[in-house]
C-alpha positions in Angstrom: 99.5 255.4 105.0 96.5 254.9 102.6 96.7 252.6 99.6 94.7 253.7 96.5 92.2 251.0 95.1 93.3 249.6 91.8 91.3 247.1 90.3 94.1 244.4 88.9 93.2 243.4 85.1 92.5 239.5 84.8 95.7 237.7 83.9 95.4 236.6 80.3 96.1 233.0 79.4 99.5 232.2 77.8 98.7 232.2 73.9 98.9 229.0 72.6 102.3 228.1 70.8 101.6 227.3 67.2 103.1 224.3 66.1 105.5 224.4 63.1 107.0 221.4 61.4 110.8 221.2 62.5 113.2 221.9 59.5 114.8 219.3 57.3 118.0 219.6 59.2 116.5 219.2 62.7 114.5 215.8 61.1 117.6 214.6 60.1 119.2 215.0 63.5 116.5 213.3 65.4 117.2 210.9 62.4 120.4 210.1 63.1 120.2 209.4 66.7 117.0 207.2 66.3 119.0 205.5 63.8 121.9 204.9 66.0 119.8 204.1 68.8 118.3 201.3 66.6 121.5 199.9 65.3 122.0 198.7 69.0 118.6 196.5 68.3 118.9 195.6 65.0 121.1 192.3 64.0 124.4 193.4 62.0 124.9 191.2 58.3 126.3 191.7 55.0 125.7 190.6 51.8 128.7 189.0 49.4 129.3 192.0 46.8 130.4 191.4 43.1 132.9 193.3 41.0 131.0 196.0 41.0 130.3 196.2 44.7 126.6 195.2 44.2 124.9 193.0 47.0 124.5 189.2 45.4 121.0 188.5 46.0 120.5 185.6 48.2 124.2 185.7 50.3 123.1 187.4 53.0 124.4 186.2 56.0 124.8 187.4 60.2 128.0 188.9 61.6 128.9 190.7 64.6 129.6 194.3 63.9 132.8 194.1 66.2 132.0 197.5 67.5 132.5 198.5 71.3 130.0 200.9 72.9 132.7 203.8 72.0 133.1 203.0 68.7 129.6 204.0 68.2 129.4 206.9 70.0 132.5 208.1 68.1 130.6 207.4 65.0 127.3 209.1 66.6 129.8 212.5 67.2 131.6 211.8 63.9 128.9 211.1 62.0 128.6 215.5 60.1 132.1 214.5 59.4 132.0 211.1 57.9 128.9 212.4 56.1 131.3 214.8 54.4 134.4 213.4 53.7 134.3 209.6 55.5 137.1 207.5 54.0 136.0 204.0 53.3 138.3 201.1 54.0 138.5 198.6 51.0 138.9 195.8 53.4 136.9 196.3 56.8 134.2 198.5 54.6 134.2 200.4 57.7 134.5 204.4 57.1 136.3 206.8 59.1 137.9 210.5 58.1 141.3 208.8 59.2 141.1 205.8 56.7 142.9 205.3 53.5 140.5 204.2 50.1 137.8 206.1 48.7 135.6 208.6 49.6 132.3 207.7 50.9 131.3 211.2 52.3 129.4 213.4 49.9 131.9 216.0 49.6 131.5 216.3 46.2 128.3 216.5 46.0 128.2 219.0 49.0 130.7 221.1 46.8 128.5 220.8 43.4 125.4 222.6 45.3 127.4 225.2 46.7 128.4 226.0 42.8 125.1 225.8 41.3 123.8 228.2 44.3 126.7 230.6 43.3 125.8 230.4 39.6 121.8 231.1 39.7 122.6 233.7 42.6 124.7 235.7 39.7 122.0 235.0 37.4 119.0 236.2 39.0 121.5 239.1 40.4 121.9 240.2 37.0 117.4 240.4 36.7 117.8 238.9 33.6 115.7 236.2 34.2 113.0 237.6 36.5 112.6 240.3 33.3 112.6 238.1 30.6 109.5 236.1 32.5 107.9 239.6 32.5 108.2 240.2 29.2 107.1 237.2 28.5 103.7 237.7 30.5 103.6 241.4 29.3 103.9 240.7 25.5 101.2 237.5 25.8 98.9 239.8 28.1 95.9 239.5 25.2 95.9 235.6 25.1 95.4 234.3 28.0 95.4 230.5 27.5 98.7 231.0 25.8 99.4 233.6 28.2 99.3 230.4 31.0 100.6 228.2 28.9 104.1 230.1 28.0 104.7 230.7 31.8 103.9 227.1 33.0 106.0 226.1 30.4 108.7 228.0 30.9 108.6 227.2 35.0 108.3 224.0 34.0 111.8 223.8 32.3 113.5 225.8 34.9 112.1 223.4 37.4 113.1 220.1 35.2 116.9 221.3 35.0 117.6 223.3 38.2 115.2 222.8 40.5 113.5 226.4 40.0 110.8 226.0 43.0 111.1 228.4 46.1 112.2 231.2 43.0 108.6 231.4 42.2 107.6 233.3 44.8 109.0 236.8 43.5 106.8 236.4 40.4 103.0 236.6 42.3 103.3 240.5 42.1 103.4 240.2 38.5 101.3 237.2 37.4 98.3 237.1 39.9 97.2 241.5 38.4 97.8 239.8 34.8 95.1 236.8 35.4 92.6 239.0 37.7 92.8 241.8 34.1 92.6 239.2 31.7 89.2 238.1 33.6 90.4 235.2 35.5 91.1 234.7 39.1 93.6 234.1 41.8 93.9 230.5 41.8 94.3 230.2 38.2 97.5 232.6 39.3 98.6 229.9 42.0 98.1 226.8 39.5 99.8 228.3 36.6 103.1 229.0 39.2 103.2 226.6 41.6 101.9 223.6 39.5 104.1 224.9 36.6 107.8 224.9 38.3 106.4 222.0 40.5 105.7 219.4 37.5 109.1 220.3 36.1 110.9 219.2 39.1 108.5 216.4 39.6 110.3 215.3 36.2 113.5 216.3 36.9 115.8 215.4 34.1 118.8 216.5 35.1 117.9 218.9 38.2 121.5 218.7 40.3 119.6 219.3 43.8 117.2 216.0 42.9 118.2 213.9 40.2 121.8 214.9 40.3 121.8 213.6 44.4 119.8 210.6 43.8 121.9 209.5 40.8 125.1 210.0 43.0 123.2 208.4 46.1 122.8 205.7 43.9 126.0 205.5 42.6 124.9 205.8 38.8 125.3 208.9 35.8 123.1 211.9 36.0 122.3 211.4 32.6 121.1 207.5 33.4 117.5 207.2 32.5 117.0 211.1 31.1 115.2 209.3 28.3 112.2 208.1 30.7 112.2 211.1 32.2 112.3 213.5 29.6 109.0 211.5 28.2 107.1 211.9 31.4 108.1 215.2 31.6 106.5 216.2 28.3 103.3 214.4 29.0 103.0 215.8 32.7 103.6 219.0 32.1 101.0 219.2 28.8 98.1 217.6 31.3 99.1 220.4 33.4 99.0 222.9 31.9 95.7 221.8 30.1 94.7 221.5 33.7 95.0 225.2 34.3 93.8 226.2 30.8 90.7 224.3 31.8 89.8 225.6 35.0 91.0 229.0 33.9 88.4 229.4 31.1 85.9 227.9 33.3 86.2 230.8 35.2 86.4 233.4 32.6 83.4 232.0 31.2 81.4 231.4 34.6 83.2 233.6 37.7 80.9 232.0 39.8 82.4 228.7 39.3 85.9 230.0 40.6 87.1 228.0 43.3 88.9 231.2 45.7 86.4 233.2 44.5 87.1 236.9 44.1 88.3 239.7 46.5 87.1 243.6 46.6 88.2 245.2 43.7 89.5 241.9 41.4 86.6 242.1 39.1 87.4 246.2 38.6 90.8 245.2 36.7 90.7 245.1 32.8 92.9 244.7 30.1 94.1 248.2 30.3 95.7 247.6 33.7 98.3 245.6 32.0 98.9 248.0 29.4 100.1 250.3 32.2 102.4 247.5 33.9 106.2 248.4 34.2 107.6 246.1 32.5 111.1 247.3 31.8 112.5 246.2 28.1 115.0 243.4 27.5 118.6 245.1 26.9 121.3 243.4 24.9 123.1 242.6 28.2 120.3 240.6 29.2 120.0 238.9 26.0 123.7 238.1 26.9 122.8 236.7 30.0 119.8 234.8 29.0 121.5 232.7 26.6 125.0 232.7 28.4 122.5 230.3 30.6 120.8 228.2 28.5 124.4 227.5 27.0 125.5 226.0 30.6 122.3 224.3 31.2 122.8 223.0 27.6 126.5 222.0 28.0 125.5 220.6 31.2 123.2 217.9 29.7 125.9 216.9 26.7 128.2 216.2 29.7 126.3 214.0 31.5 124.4 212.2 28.6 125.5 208.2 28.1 125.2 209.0 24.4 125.9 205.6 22.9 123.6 203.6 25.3 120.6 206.2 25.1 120.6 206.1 21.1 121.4 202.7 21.1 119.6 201.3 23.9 122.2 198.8 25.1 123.6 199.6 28.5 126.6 198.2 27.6 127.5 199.9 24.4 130.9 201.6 24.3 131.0 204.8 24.5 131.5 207.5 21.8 134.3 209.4 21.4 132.8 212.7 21.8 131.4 211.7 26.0 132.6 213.3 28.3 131.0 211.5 31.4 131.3 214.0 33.7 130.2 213.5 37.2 129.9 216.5 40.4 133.4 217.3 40.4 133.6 218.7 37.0 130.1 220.0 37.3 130.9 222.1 39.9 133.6 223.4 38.3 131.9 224.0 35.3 129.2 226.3 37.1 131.7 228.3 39.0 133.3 229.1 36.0 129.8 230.0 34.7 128.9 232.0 37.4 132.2 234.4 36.8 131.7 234.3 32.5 128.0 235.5 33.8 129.3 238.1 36.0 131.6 239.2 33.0 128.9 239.8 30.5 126.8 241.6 33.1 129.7 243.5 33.3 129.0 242.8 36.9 132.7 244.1 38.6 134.7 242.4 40.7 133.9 243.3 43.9 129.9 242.8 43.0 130.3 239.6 41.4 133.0 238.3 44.2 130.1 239.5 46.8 127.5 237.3 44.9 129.0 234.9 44.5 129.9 234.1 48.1 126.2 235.1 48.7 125.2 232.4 46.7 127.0 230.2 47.8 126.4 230.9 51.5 122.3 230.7 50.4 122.7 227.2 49.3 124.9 226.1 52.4 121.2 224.6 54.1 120.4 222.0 51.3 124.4 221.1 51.2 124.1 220.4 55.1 121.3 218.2 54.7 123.1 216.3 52.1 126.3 215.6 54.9 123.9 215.1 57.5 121.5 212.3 55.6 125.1 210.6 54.3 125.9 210.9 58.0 123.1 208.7 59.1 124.0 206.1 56.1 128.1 206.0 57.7 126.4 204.7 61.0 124.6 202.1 59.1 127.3 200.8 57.3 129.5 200.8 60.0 126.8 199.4 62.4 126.9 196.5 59.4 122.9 197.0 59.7 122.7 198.5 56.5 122.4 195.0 54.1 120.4 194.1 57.1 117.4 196.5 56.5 118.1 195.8 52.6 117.2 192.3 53.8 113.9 192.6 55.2 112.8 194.7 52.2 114.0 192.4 50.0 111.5 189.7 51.6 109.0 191.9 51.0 109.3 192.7 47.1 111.2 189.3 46.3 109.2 188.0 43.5 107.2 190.8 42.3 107.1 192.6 38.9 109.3 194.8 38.0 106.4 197.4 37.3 105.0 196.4 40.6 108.1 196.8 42.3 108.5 200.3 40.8 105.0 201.4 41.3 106.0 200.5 45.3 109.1 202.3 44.9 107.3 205.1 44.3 104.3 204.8 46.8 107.0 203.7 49.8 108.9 207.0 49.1 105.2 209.5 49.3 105.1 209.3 53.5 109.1 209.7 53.6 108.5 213.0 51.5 106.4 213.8 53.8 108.5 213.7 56.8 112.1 214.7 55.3 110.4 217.7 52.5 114.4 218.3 51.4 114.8 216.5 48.1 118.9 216.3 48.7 118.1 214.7 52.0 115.5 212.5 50.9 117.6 211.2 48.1 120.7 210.9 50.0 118.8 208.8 52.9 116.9 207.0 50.6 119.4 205.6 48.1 122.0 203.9 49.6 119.0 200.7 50.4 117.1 201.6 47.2 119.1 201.4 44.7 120.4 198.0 45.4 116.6 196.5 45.3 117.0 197.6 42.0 119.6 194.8 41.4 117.4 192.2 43.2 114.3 193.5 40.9 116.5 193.6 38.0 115.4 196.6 37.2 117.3 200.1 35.8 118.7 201.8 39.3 118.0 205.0 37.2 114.1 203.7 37.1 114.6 203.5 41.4 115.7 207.4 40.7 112.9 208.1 38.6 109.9 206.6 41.1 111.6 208.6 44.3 112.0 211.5 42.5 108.6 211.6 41.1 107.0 211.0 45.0 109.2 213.9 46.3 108.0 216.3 43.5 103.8 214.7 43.6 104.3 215.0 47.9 105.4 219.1 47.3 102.7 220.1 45.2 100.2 220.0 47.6 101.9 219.4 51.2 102.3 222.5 53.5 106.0 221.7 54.8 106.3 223.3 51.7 107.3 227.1 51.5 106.6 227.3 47.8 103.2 225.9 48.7 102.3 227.8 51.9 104.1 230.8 51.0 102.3 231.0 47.2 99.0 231.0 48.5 99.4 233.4 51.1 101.3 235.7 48.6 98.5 235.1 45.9 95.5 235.7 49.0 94.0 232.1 48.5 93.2 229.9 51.4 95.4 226.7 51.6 91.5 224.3 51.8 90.8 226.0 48.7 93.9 225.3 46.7 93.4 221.7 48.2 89.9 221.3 46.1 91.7 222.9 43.3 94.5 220.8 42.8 93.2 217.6 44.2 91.9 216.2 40.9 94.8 216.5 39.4 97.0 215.0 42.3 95.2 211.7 40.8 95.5 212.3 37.3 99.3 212.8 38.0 99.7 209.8 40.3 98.2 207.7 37.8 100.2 208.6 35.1 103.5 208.4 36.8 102.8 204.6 38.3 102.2 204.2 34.4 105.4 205.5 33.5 107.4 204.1 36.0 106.1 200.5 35.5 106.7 200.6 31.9 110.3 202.1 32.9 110.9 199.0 34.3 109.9 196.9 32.2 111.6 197.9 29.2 114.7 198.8 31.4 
């Protein structure tokens, strides 16, 4: 038998797996094990805790954990569940989904973002608010500057009350053919939407998926300390978007000095191209819808608001008769009931607006497992009795210092940790529970301690590429990531100047 000749093509090397950083809920896993890994090494202790269940600085004493080995691993393997809805023990502290006392699980929390996911999934189902952007852009096409302006500032308040960030990324299609006719250039397209949603939730005032989880991680109102923040967010968001203007007349004036620089057939658009743009009119219904919303948001803001001790300025003032203190509970009942009045004035159907909702509120069920899972860590701590522990050693560290200075490190502590866990709700809920008592040995506004982390969570996701809104953006828009580095990099400072500013004086006159 003869055997043809083949000549056997050289074996190709394996491509090269391309690294991608884990997702928040993965970090959070490896979190919790490292965490209850450590809790064998580091000494148990407690502090003595005053009416209010507030460490008393300088009580800090040892005492054995009286945990066996299995007690541990039961909370290791319990630890999604506690994270949820843990029952804390008024006498042993220790929490458990068998106990009797309160809740120390995050369940409503947990609850409260599966609500607000139902409501903005109705919303944006509706297109209400992705056409009234476009009109926006399309009626301000022939001024530019204000053309920028009225989009960042419009991001900028979606961003400031509900988080509007990984949303931006259906609007490049529109925005990036306005800027190229109107004679500018891709990047001033990336600044004005990334930058623009990402200041607002850098000063969150009352975003529910970062202000609202810190405030509860911290055990204080949503509405504590929406003065400081609404000031900072007014003053960030104008350098901004002066930013932007900047660079973008720069360019219009000088293409050359465009940072992205310009691709084939950019510089052929002109003003007519927009004339052309489809653009579909606002109808009454989405009129409807549009202000059905801001009427939530509104009403959302009135019920969280400590109205007598933010016009008065005394912590302690008693509150006015027309307060409704509202915490997570009734805001998530408020925004499921939104999300149906919504789907009634869309005249949605039943079926439709049963559908989205559920979508909705199976889209948001990621950030609401990262929430359990970070609380989850934070139940082997305090059980572990290492929690007041940790507080312990930190307190060493910023015993003594100003109460500006101990914001500004606040702040600056919390920029690596953003880094590593890019989830704001798991950030916040990991975070809290140890920074918001420092706050107390500072004596310094916990709401100030809110303010400082949120602010490095929103500086860290302007620029970092765990990001999708950052990664994705840019690749949408055609810019190179180095590029939007040199771009945004000046302001990066201007920003993280500003906010040590704010948060200093925060806690000083807190």
């Amino acid at each position: 038998m003869s055997t043809a000749n083949t000549t056997e093509a050289p074996e190709q090397p394996p491509a090269k797996r391309k690294f991608t950083f884990p997702s928040a809920l993965t970090v959070l896993a490896v979190v919790t094990i490292a965490i209850w890994l450590l809790a064998f090494l580091i000494p148990s202790g407690e502090y003595d805790r005053n009416g209010e269940g507030a460490p008393v600085e300088g009580t800090y004493q040892r005492v054995d954990s009286g945990q066996s080995f299995v007690d541990r691993l039961n909370d290791l393997f319990l630890a999604p569940v506690n994270g949820l809805y843990g029952i804390q023990d008024p006498k042993t502290a220790l929490v458990s989904p068998d106990n009797s006392g309160d809740l120390y699980g995050s369940a409503g929390v947990f609850l409260f973002v599966l609500a607000i996911g139902a409501f903005i999934t109705v919303v944006f189902a509706t297109g209400a608010l992705d056409r009234g952007i476009g009109r926006l852009a399309h009626r301000l096409r022939e001024r530019g500057a204000l053309l920028i302006a009225g989009v960042m500032a419009v991001f900028s308040v979606l961003g400031t009350v509900e988080g509007f960030a990984e949303e931006t990324l259906g609007f490049y299609g529109l925005i990036v053919p306005l800027m190229l006719a109107l004679g500018y250039d891709r990047m001033t397209a990336v600044g004005a939407i990334i930058l623009g949603a990402g200041v607002g939730v850098l000063c969150s005032t009352v975003n529910p998926f970062a202000t609202g989880v810190a405030s509860s991680a911290a055990d204080i109102s949503l509405g504590d300390g929406i003065a400081l923040r609404f000031a900072m967010w007014i003053v960030l968001t104008g350098v901004t978007i002066a930013y932007v203007i900047r660079y973008a007349k720069r360019v219009r004036s000088d293409p050359a000095r465009s940072v992205s620089g310009f691709l084939p057939g950019d510089r052929d658009l002109d003003e007519t191209a927009t004339e052309a743009a489809d653009v579909p009119e606002l109808t009454g219904l989405h009129m409807g819808v549009l202000v059905a919303t801001a009427l939530v948001f509104a009403f959302m803001i009135f019920s969280v608001v400590p109205w007598a001790s933010a016009l008065t300025g005394d912590a302690e003032a008693i509150p006015y008769g027309f307060e409704l203190d509202w915490s997570f509970p009734q805001l998530a009942a408020l925004f499921l009931v939104a999300a149906v009045l919504v789907g009634i004035v869309a005249r949605m159907g039943e079926q439709k607006l049963s559908s989205t909702i559920v979508q909705g509120a199976a889209d948001f069920v990621s950030p609401a497992l990262v929430i359990l899972l970070a609380r989850g860590v934070t139940v082997i701590m305090n059980n572990s009795k290492i929690t007041d522990t940790v507080l312990h050693a930190i307190e060493g560290v910023v015993k003594g210092t100003a109460s500006g200075v101990f914001a500004i490190i606040v702040f600056l502590v919390n920029l690596p940790l953003a880094f590593l866990i890019p989830s704001t709700s798991g950030h916040a809920t990991l975070a809290m529970p140890i920074l918001a008592p420092l706050a107390d040995f500072a004596d310094v506004s916990r709401a100030v301690v809110v303010t400082a982390w949120q602010a490095a969570s929103g500086w860290m996701n302007l620029w970092v590429p765990t990001t999708a809104v950052t990664i994705g953006g840019v690749a949408l828009a055609k810019v190179g990531y180095d590029k939007y580095l040199r771009f945004v990099w000046p302001l990066l400072v201007i920003l993280l100047v500003l906010i040590c500013v704010f948060v200093a004086l925060g806690a000083a006159f807190t």
